[in-house]
C-alpha positions in Angstrom: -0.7 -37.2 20.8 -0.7 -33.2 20.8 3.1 -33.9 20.8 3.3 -35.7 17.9 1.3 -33.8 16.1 3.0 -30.3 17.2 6.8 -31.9 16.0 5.1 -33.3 12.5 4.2 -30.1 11.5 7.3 -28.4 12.6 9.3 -30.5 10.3 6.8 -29.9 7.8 7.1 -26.2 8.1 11.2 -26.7 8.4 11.0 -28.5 4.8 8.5 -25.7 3.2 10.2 -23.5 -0.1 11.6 -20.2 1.2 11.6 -17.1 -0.5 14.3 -16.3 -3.0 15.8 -12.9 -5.1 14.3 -12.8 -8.3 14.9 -10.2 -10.6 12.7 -8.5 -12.9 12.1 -5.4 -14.5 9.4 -2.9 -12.1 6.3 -1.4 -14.2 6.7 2.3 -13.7 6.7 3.8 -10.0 6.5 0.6 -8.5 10.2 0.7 -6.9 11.0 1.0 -3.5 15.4 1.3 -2.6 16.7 -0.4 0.2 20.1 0.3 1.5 21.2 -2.8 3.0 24.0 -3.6 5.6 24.4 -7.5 5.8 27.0 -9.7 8.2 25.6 -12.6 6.1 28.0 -14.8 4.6 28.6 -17.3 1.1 25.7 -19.8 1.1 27.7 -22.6 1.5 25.2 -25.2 -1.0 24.5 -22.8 -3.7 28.0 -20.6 -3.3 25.4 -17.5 -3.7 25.8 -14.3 -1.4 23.8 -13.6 1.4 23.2 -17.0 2.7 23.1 -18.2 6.2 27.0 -18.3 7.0 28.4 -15.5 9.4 30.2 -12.6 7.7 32.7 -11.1 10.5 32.9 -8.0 8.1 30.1 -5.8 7.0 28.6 -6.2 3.2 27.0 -2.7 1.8 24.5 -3.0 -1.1 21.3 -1.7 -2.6 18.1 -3.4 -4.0 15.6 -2.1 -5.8 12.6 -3.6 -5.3 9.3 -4.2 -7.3 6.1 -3.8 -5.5 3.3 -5.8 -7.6 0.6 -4.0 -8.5 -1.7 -5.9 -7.9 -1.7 -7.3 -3.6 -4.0 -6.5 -1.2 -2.8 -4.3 2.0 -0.8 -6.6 4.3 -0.2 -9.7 1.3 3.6 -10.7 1.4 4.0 -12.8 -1.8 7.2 -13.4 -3.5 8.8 -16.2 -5.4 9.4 -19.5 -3.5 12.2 -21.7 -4.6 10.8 -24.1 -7.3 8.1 -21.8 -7.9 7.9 -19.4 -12.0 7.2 -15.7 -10.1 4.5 -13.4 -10.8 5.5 -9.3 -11.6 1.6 -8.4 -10.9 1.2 -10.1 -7.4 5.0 -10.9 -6.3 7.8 -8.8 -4.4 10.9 -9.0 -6.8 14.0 -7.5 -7.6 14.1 -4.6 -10.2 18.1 -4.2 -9.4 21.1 -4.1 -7.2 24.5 -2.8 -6.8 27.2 -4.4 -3.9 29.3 -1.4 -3.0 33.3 -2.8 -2.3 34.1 0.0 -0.2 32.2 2.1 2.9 32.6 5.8 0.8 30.8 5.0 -2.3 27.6 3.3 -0.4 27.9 6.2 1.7 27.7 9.1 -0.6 24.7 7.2 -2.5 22.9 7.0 0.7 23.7 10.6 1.4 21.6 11.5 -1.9 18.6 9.3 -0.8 18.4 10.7 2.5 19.0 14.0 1.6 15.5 13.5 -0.4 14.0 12.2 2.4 14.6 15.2 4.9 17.1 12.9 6.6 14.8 10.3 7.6 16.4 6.9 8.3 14.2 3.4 9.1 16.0 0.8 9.9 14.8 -2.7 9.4 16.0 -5.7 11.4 14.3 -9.1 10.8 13.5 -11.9 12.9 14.2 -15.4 13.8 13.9 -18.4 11.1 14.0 -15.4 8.0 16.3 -15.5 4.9 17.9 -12.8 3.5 14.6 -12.8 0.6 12.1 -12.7 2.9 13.4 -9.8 4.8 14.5 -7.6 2.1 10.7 -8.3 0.8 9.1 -7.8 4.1 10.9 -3.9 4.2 9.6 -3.3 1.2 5.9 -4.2 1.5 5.7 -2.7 5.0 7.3 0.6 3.2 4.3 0.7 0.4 1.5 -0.2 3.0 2.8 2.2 5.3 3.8 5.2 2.5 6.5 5.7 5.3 8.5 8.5 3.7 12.3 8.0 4.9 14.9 6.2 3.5 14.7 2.4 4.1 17.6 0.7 5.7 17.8 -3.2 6.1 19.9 -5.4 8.8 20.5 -8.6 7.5 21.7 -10.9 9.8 22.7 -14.6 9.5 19.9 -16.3 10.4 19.5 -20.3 9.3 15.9 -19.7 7.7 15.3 -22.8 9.3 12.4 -23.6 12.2 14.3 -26.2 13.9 17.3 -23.6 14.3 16.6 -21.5 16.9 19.9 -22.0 18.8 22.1 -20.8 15.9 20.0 -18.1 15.4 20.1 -17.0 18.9 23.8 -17.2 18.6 24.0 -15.7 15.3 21.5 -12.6 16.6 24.4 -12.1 19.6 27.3 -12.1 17.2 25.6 -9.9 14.6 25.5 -7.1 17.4 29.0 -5.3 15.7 27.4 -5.3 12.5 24.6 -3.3 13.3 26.5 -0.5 15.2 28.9 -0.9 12.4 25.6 0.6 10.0 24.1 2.7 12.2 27.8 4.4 12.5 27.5 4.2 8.1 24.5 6.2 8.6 25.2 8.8 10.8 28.1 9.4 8.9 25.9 9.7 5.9 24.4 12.4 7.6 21.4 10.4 8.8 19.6 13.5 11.2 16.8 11.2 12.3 17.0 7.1 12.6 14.1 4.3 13.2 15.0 1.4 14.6 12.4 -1.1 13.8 13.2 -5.0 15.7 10.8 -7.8 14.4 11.4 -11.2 17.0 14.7 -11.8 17.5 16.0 -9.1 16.1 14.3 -7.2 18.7 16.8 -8.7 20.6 19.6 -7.8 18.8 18.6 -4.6 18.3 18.4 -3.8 22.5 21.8 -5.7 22.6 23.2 -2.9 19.9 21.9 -0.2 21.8 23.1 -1.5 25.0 26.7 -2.0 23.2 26.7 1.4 21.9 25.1 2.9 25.3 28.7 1.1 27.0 31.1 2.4 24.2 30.1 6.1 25.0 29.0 7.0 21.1 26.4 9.4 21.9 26.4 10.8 18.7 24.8 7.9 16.7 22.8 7.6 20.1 21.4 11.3 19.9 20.5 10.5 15.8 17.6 7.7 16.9 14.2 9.1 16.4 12.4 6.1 18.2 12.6 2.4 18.9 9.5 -0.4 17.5 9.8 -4.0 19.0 7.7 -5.9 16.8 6.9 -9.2 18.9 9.8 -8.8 20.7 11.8 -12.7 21.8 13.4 -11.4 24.7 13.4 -12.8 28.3 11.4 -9.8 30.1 14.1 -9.8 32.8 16.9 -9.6 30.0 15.2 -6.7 28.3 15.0 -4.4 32.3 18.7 -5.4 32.7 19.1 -3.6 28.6 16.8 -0.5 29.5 18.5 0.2 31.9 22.0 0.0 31.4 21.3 2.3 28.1 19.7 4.9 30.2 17.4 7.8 28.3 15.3 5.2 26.1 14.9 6.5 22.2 11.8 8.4 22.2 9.0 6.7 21.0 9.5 3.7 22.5 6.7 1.5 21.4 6.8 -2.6 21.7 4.0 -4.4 20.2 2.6 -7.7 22.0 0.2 -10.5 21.6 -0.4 -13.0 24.6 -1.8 -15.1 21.4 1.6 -15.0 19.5 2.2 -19.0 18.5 5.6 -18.4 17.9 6.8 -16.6 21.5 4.8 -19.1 23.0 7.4 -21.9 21.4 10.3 -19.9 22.5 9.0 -19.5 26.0 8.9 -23.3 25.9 12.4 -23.4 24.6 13.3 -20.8 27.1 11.6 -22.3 30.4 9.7 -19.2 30.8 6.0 -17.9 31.3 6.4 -15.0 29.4 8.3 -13.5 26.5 8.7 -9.7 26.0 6.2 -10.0 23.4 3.6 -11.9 25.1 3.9 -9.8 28.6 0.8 -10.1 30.3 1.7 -8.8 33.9 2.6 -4.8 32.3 3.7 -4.2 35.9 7.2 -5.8 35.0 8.3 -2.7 32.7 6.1 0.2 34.7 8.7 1.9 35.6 10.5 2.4 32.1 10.0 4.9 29.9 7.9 2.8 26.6 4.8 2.3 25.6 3.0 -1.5 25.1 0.3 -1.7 22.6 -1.8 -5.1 22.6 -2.3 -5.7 18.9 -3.8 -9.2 19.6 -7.4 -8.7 18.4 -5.4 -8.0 15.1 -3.8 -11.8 15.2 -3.5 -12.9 11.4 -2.0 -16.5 11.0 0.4 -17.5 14.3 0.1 -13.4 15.2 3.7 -13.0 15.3 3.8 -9.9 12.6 0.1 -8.4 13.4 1.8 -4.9 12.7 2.4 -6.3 9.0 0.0 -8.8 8.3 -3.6 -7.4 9.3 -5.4 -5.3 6.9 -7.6 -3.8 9.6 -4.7 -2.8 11.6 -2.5 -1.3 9.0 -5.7 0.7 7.9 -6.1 1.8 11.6 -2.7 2.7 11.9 -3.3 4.9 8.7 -6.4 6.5 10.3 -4.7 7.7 13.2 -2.4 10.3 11.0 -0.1 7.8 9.4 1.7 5.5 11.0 4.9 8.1 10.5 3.7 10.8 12.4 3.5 8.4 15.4 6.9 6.7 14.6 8.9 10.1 14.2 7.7 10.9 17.4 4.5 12.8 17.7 3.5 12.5 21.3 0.2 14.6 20.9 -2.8 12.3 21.4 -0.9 9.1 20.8 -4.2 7.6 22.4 -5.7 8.3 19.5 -4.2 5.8 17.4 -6.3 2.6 19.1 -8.6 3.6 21.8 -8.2 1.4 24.5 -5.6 -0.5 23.3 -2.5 1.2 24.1 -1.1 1.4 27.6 1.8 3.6 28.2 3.1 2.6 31.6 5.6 4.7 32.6 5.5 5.2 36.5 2.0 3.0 35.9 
């Protein structure tokens, strides 16, 4: 019966309106620019761009986005397909540009960084997310975080479909190019210090990148990352050693947020066969001996606790209290217990 129950409301969540790019004008200050690399394809119903089809090349752009002014920390609301949007409480678009050519997106992203001390965050969303939701997710994590550098989004072809989870996984592997193809764009752009931030799945991606770019040699755009955040991190704990340590000196900070309550690793680890995913690690002993840090965010779990960092008031506000969250993710080291006493557990050489 649990059965049953379990697959009717996965179809039910599979048929649910998605998120969609709405544009609008922004009252005054409300804007937040996002440089966006994308190996997302035509949308092959609507013919729009950005849809779930895989782009061998990389697409440059920029969106301005308007942050409502009226949300709550942590709310994520933006217009759903079918659904009149709302400039005081919904995430829209204020404006975008598609750059044609790798100079021009360059030398605009050279003037935002320059502004922001040379301060790069990198976005890459997760598993069952369209290219909306993400761009909107980047931006609302950017206001409720006042994180200062200049925000970068991966968009990757994923379905935006629950009952996908195999062609995401595939499109997550073939999206790895694309990704060292924009962190290359930014260094080049004169990126001094770069973010990487991996929500699910592309947490995933995001360790295959580095691993690719550890093999290639490019330790330029290797020396340029600041840190490394796996948000909830889908990847087989076995995988992720095998990742560590074939890229050698791990990006410092090295922080990977879990929850043994996350609803949604738990369905992968069924899907995978497995105990445990990355995210959900309950024995730390199995990464002791690499350099990161695992903080346990699950007395924060809002809805399935997949995206605690993101979604719980109390725990964006604690972040805050410790400093800022961006003191912590550009690397401060200096009583890092400080930000969640008791809750973090670095566990290098534990």
């Amino acid at each position: 019966m649990r059965r049953i129950i379990f697959i009717a409301l996965v179809a039910l969540t599979a048929c649910a309106p998605r998120g969609e790019l709405v544009r609008a004008p922004a009252p005054p200050g409300a804007e937040r620019a996002i440089f966006v690399g994308s190996t997302r394809g035509i949308d092959p119903k609507t013919g729009a761009d950005f849809g779930f089809a895989r782009r061998e090349s990389l697409e440059l752009a920029r969106f301005e986005v308007a942050v409502p002014p009226e949300r709550q920390t942590g709310d994520l609301t933006y217009p759903l397909d079918g659904r009149r949007p709302d400039p005081q409480h919904d995430f829209l678009v204020a404006d975008q540009e598609t750059y044609p050519q790798g100079a021009p997106f360059r030398a605009d992203l050279s003037r935002q960084l320059a502004q922001s001390g040379g301060e790069a965050i990198v976005f890459v969303h997760g598993f069952n997310t369209n290219f909306a939701e993400g761009l909107y997710r980047l931006a609302q994590m950017g206001s409720d975080f006042d994180l200062p550098g200049t925000l970068v989004y991966y968009a990757w072809p994923s379905r935006g479909n629950v009952l996908a989870y195999a062609y995401d996984r595939d499109s997550a592997l073939f999206a790895r190019d694309g990704l060292q193809k924009l962190l290359d764009e930014l260094r080049r752009a004169g990126a001094k210090r770069i973010l990487l931030v991996g929500h699910s799945m592309g947490a995933a991606l995001s360790m295959e990148t580095l691993r690719q770019i550890a093999i290639s040699g490019d330790i330029e755009t290797i020396s340029r990352l600041s840190g490394v955040i796996l948000i909830s991190p889908d990847i087989d704990v076995d995988v992720f050693r095998g990742q560590a340590q074939r890229i050698g000196n791990l990006p410092q900070p090295f922080l990977i947020f879990t929850s043994e309550k996350d609803k949604a690793l738990r369905l992968s680890s069924r899907l995978s066969g497995e105990e445990d995913r990355l995210g959900t690690l309950r024995d730390i002993g199995r990464v002791a001996d690499l350099k990161v840090t695992v903080i346990d965010v699950g007395a924060f779990d809002v809805r399935d606790g997949h995206f605690n960092v993101a979604n719980s008031p109390a725990l964006i506000r604690m972040l805050g209290r410790a400093g800022q969250v961006a003191r912590v993710l550009e690397g401060d080291q200096q009583g890092r217990t400080g930000l969640a006493q008791g809750v973090i557990l670095t566990v290098q050489n534990a």
